[in-house]
FIFI-318560 format. One record per residue (C-alpha): x, y, z. Coordinates in steps of 0.02 Angstrom, whole numbers, padded with zeros to 5 digits, always signed. Layout:
N
XYZ...
//
This chain:
340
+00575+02810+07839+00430+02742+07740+00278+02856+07664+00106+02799+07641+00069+02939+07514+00043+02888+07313+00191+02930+07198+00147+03049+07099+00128+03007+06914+00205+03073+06759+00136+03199+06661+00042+03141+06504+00121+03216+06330+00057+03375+06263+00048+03364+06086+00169+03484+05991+00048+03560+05915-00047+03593+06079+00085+03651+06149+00139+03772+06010-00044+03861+06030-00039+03871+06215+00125+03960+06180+00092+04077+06065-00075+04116+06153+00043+04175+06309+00126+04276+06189+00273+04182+06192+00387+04168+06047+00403+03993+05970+00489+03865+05826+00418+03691+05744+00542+03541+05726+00473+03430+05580+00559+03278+05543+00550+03269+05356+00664+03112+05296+00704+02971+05350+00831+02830+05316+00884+02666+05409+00847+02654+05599+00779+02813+05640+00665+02798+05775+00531+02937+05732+00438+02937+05554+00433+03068+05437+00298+03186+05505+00359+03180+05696+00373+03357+05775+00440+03431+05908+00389+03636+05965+00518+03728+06060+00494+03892+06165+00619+04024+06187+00660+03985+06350+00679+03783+06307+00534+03724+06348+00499+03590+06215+00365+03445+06206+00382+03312+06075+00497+03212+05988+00600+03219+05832+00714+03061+05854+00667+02973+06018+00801+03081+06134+00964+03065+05990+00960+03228+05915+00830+03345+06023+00974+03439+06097+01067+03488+05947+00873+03539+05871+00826+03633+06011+00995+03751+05983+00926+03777+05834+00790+03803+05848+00837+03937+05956+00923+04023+05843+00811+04015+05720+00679+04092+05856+00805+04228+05838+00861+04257+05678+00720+04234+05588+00766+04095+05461+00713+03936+05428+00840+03791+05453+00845+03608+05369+00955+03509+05491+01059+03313+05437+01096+03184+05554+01187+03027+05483+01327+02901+05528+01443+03041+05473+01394+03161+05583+01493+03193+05746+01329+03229+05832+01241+03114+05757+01371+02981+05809+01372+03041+05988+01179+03058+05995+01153+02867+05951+01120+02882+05752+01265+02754+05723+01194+02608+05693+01124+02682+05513+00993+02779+05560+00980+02960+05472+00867+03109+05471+00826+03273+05409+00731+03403+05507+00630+03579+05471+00636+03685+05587+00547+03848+05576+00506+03997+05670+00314+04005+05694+00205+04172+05676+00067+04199+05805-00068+04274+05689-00043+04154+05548+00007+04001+05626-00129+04004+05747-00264+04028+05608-00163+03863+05540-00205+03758+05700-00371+03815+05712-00394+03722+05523-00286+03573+05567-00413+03556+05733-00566+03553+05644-00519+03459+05536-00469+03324+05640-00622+03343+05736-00717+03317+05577-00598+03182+05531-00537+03230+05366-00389+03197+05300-00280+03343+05251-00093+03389+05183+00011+03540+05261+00144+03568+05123+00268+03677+05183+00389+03741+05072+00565+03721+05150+00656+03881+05078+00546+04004+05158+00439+03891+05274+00284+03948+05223+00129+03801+05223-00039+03801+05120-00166+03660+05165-00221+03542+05037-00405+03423+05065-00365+03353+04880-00231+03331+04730-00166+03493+04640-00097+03526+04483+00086+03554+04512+00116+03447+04681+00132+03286+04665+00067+03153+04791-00029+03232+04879-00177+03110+04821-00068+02956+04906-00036+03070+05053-00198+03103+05108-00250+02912+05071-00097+02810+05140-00072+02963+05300+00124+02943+05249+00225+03103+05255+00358+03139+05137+00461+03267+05055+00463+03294+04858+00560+03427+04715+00436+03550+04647+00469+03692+04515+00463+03802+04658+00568+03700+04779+00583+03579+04889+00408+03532+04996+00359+03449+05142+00189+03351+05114+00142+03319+05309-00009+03200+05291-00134+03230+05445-00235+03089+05456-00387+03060+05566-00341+02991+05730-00369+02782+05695-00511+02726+05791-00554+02556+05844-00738+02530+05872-00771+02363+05972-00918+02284+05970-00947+02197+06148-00912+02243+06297-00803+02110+06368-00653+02075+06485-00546+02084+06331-00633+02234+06279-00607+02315+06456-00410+02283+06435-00408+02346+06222-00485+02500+06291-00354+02542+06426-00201+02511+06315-00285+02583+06134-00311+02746+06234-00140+02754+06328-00055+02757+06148-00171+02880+06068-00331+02786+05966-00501+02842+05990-00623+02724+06045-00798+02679+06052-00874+02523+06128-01036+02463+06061-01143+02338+06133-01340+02330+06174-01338+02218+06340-01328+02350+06499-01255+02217+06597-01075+02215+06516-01089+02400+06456-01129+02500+06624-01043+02615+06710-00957+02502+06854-00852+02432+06691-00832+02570+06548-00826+02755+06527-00992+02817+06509-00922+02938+06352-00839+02795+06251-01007+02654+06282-01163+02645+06165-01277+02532+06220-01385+02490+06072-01375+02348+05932-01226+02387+05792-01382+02426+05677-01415+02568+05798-01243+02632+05847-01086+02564+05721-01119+02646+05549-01073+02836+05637-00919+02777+05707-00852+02708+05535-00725+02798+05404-00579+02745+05302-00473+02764+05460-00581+02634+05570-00547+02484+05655-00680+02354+05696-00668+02207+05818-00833+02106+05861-00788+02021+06029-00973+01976+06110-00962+01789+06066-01141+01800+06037-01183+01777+05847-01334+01903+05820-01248+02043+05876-01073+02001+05792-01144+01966+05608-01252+02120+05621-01095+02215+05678-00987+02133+05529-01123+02127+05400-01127+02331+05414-00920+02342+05424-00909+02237+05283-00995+02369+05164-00891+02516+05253-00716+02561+05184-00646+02539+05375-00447+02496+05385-00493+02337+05488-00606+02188+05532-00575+02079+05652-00701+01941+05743-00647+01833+05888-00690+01655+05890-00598+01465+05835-00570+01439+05685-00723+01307+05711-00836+01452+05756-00762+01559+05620-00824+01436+05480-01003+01453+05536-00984+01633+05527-00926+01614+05357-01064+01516+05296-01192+01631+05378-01108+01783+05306-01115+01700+05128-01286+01660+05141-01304+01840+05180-01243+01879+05017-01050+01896+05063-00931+01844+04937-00797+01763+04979-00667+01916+04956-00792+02008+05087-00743+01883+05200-00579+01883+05171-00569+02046+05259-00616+01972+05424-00447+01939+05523-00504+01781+05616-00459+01708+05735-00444+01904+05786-00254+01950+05834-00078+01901+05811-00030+01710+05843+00089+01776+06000+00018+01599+06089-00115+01742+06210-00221+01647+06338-00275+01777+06460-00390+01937+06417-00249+02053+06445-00153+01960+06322-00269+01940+06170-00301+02129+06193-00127+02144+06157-00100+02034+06009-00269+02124+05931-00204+02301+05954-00033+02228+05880-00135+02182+05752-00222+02347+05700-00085+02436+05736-00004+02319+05577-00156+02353+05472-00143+02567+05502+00048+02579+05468+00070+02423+05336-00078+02392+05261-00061+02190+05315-00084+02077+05428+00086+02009+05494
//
């Protein structure tokens, strides 16, 4: 017997963090999993986190499935008891070996109890700060789990300067003990200028793994409606619309294939500190854009920043697959700092 009636889909993801507020809101009594080292093949960074309710209810990762059992039991007990726990997993590890960390993966994770008055008042300053888009450190000192939020360097802690500039979280000796330096970055946006097939697929996929996006581009026809979300689209010229989209944690791919509105969109990215600059185009097309830019005034290490032609050389032909090798691409530039 056949039904005509759509599966139904899977939920999206709550973020932990979400999910921890929610939680505590209903009163609800709750720990935080932080992954704080990592070594090898372990298959969530430092920084991943994982928030468990007393009755099991988790959401989040700490290891990609390996460990999550053995952290929710502890994080269970620490829900009860009160203490903070730092939990190994290596190759020596029984549990590690039967949860899939064989292969030389290892990692250590905080967990910690959260309080509702407190730790609420925390999230409220991690959310506007990431709706502001500011970088910021938690440091959370292991022993006792406590956490302070740092928006610059201070005497005392080191690295917190790299933190908040690279986003990478790690965990460091102080006088007073060991600490956790989670670097919260702003989410990395990609801006793309031109509102294209390719642009239509980038969207769709940048989204479903958790950029923000805008989509800039002053001709009604490609940027309506029928083909974009109204929320995401700016119809205007890049003059208009790109420079309040751009920050240190910014991606910007020109895609219109029509030169006015591409050099204005990379002549105002080039003078931006933004992550990324990509322009599609030949190589043939590219060196006219290079001379126009340097008769603009560009030198040639401005132009060097432009990644063109625009994605990885994965051999792409259709739309679907050039938005692919581009997000590849600025997905390289956000966690390496290259282009590979």
């Amino acid at each position: 017997m056949t039904s005509d009636a759509p599966a139904s889909s899977p939920k999206r993801p709550l973020d932990p963090i979400a999910a921890a507020t929610q939680w505590l809101n209903e009163g609800r009594a709750v720990a935080l999993a932080t992954v704080i080292e990592t070594w090898g093949s372990a298959p969530v960074p430092a920084g991943g986190q994982m928030a468990i309710a007393s009755d099991d209810t988790f959401q989040g990762s700490v290891s990609g499935g390996c460990v999550e059992a053995d952290v929710i039991a502890a994080a269970l007990d620490v829900i009860t008891g009160g203490q903070p726990q730092t939990l190994s997993f290596g190759v020596a590890d029984v549990t590690a070996w039967r949860a899939g960390l064989a292969c030389g993966g290892k990692i250590r994770v905080h967990v910690a109890r959260l309080d509702r008055t407190r730790d609420l008042a925390l999230f409220a300053n991690l959310a506007d700060a990431r709706a502001a888009r500011t970088a910021i450190v938690v440091a959370t000192h292991l022993r006792n789990g406590t956490r302070q939020v740092l928006a610059a360097a201070v005497p005392g802690i080191p690295g917190v300067a790299e933190a908040l500039t690279t986003g990478q979280s790690t965990a460091i000796e102080t006088a007073d003990g060991e600490l956790f330096l989670h670097a919260l970055t702003p989410p990395p946006r990609i801006v793309i200028v031109g509102a294209t097939h390719i642009a239509q697929h980038l969207v769709e996929m940048a989204r479903s793994i958790g950029y923000e996006v805008a989509v800039i581009d002053p001709r009604q026809a490609f940027a309506g409606a029928a083909r974009f979300d109204e929320e995401i689209v700016t119809t205007a010229w890049p003059e208009a619309g790109l420079q309040k989209f751009i920050d240190p944690f910014t991606a910007v791919v020109t895609l219109t294939h029509a030169d006015a509105i591409d050099d204005e969109a990379l002549s105002i990215a080039l003078r931006t500190p933004c992550r990324y600059i990509g322009a599609l185009g030949s190589r043939k097309t590219h060196g006219k854009r290079v001379q126009r830019l340097s008769e603009a005034g560009f030198t040639d290490a401005d132009i060097g920043r432009i990644q063109a032609p625009v994605g990885l050389n994965i051999g792409a032909k259709t739309p679907g697959e050039i938005a692919v090798s581009i997000l590849a691409q600025i997905t390289a530039a956000f966690r390496k700092g290259v282009d590979t």
